[in-house]
C-alpha positions as CSV (number, residue, x, y, z in Angstrom):
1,X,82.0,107.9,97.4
2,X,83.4,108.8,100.6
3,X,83.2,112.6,101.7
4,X,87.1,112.5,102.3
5,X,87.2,112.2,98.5
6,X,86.9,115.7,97.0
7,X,87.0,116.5,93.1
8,X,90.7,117.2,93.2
9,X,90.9,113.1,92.9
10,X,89.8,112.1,90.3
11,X,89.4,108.4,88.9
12,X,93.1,107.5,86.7
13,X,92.2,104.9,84.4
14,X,95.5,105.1,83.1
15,X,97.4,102.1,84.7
16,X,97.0,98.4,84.9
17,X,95.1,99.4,88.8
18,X,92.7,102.6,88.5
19,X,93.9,105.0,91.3
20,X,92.8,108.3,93.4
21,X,95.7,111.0,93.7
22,X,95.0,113.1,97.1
23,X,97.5,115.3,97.4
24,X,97.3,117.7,100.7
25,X,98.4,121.6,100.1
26,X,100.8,121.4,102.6
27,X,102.5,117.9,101.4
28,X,105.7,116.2,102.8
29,X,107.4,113.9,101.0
30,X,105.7,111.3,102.2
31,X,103.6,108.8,100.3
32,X,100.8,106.0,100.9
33,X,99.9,103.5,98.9
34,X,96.6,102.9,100.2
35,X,95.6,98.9,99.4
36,X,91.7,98.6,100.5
37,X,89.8,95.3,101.9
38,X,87.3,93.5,100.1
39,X,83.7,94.3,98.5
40,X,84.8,98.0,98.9
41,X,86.2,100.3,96.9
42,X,89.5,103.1,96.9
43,X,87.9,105.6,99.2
44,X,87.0,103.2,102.0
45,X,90.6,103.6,103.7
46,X,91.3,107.1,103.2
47,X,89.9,108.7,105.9
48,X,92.2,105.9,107.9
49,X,95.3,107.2,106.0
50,X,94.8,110.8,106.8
51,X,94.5,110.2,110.2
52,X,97.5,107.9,110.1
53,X,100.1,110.8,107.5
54,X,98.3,114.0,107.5
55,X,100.3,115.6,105.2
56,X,100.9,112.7,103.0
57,X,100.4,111.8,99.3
58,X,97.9,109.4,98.9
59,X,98.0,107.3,96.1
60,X,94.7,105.1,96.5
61,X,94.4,102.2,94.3
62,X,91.0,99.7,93.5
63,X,91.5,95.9,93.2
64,X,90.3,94.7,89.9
65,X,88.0,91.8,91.2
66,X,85.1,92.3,91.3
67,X,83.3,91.5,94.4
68,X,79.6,92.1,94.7
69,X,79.1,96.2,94.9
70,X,82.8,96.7,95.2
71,X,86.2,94.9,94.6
72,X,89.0,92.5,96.1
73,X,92.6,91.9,95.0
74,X,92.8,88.5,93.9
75,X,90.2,85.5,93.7
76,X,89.6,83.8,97.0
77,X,88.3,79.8,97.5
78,X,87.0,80.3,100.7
79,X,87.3,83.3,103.2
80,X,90.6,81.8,104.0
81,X,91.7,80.5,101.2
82,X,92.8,82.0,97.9
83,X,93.3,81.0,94.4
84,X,97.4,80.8,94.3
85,X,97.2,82.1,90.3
86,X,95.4,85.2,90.6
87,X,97.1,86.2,93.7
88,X,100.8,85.6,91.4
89,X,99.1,87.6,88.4
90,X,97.7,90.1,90.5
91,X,100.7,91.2,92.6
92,X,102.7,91.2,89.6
93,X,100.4,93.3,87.7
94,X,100.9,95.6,91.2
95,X,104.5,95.3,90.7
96,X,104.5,97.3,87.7
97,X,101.5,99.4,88.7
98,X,103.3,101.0,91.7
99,X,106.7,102.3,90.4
100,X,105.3,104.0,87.7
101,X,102.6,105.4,89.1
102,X,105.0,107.1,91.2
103,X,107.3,108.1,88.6
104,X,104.1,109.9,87.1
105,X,103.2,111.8,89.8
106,X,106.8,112.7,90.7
107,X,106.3,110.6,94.1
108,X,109.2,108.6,95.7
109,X,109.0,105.5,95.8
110,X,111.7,104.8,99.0
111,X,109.9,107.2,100.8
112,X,106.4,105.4,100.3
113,X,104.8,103.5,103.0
114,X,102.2,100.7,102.1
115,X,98.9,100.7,103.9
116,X,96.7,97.5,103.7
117,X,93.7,96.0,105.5
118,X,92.7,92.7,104.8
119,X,92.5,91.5,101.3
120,X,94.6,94.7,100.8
121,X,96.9,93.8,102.7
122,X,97.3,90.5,102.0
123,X,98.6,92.0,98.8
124,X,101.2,93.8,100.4
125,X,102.7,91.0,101.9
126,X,102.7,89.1,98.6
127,X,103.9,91.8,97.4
128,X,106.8,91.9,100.0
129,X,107.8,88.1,99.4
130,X,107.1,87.7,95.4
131,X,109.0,91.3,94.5
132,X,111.4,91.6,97.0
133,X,112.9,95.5,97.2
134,X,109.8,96.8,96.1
135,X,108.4,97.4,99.2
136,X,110.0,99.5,101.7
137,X,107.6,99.9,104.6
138,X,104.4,97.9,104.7
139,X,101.1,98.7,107.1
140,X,99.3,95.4,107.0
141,X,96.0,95.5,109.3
142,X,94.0,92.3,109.7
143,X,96.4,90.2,107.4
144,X,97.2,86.7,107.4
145,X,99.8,84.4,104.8
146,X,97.9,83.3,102.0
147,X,100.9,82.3,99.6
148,X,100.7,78.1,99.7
149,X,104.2,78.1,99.1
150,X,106.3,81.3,100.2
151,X,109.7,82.0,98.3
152,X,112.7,82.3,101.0
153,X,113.1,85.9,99.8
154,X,115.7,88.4,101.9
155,X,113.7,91.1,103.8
156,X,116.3,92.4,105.5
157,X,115.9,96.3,105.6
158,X,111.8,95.9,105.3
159,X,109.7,97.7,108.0
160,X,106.3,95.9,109.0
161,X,103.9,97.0,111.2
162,X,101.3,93.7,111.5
163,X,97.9,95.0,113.5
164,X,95.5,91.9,114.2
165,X,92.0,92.1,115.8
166,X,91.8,90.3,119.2
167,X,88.4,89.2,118.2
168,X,88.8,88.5,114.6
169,X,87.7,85.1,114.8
170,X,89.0,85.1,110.4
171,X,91.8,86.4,110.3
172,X,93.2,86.9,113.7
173,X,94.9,83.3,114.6
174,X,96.4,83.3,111.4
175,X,98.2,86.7,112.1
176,X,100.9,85.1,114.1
177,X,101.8,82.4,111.1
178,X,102.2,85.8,109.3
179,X,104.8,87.9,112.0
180,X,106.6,84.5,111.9
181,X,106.7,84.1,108.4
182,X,108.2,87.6,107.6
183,X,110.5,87.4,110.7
184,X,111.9,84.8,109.1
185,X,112.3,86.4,105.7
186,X,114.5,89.6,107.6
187,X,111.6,92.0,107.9
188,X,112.1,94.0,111.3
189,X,108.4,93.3,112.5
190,X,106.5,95.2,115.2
191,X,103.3,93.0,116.0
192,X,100.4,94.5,117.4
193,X,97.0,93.5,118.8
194,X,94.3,95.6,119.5
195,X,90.8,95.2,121.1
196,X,88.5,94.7,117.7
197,X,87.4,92.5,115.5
198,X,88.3,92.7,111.9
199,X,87.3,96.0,111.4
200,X,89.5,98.8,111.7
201,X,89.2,101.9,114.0
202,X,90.9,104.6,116.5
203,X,93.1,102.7,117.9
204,X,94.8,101.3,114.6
205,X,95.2,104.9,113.6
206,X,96.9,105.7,116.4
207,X,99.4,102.9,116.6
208,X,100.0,103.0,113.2
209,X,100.7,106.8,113.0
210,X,103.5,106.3,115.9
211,X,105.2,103.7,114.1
212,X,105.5,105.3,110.9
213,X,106.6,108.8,113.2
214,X,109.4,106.3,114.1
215,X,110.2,105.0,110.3
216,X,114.5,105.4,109.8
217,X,114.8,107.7,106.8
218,X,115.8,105.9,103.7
219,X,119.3,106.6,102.4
């Protein structure tokens, strides 16, 4: 377990998605959900999301495929291509994971930010299209579309901040199909690239802590 993890977060078993809490002493009212990549587990991207929202509620949830030592999201055919039912099933299971776990640890929802890398935040984005309104604000690092056929859902009043690697030789030339994609749907996109490869680092932190300094309130 990561060293960022103390006691005070414990495993909940209690939803559809098992989940950390990590709730700072000197909370805003700011929440993450914190979606990690694959063969990993919930702790992997915390130390990302504190550097990113300090002060933060964390609400760091584990994919329920397994996937060797650790877990995934939904099933995937090939590094780049993914089994179209368990990404439907999984998202909607996330669907209903997310609200209430919110409403159980008095968090608000309109206030939350969702923070994904990779297979994470794949799920995000499917999340974005396949439950529209759900999803406010959306971190999506080393994502790319993995929905065969997208709804033409309305994201208008969705903020996305889309971070590719320039040397991601996976993911990284499908990450413009992706800003496209959402710009079409409404989403007010801000596309980055940054000098990596898929991994994540520094530099995502920082970019990603600026934008979400810049997030509109929500009414």
């Amino acid at each position: 377990m990561s060293e960022h993890v103390n006691k005070n977060s414990m495993l909940h078993d209690d939803l559809p998605f098992s989940y950390r809490l990590i709730r700072p002493a000197n909370a805003s009212g700011e929440c993450l959900f914190v979606l990690h990549g694959s063969g990993v587990d919930e702790t992997t991207l915390v130390p990302l999301a504190r550097q990113i929202a300090p002060r933060a509620v964390l609400v760091a949830a584990r994919g329920r495929i397994r996937q060797e030592d650790g877990f995934r999201w939904f099933e995937r055919i090939t590094p780049t291509s993914f089994e179209q039912s368990s990404i439907h099933a999984e998202t909607a299971a996330f669907a209903q994971f997310a609200p209430e776990a919110a409403r159980r640890n008095e968090l608000d929802l309109s206030r939350s930010t969702f923070l994904g890398y990779s297979n994470g935040a794949n799920l995000v984005s499917t999340l974005m299209l396949l439950h529209p309104g759900l999803v406010k604000r959306a971190a999506l690092l080393r994502a790319m579309p993995v929905l065969d056929n997208a709804p033409a859902t309305d994201l208008a009043g969705t903020r996305v901040l889309i971070i590719a690697g320039a040397a991601d030789q996976t993911y990284g030339p499908f990450a413009p199909a992706l800003v496209t994609l959402l710009n079409q749907r409404g989403a007010e996109v801000d596309a980055r690239i940054v000098a990596a490869g898929h991994e994540f680092g520094d530099a995502d932190a920082a970019i990603a802590r600026q934008w979400l300094a810049g997030a509109d309130p929500v009414a």
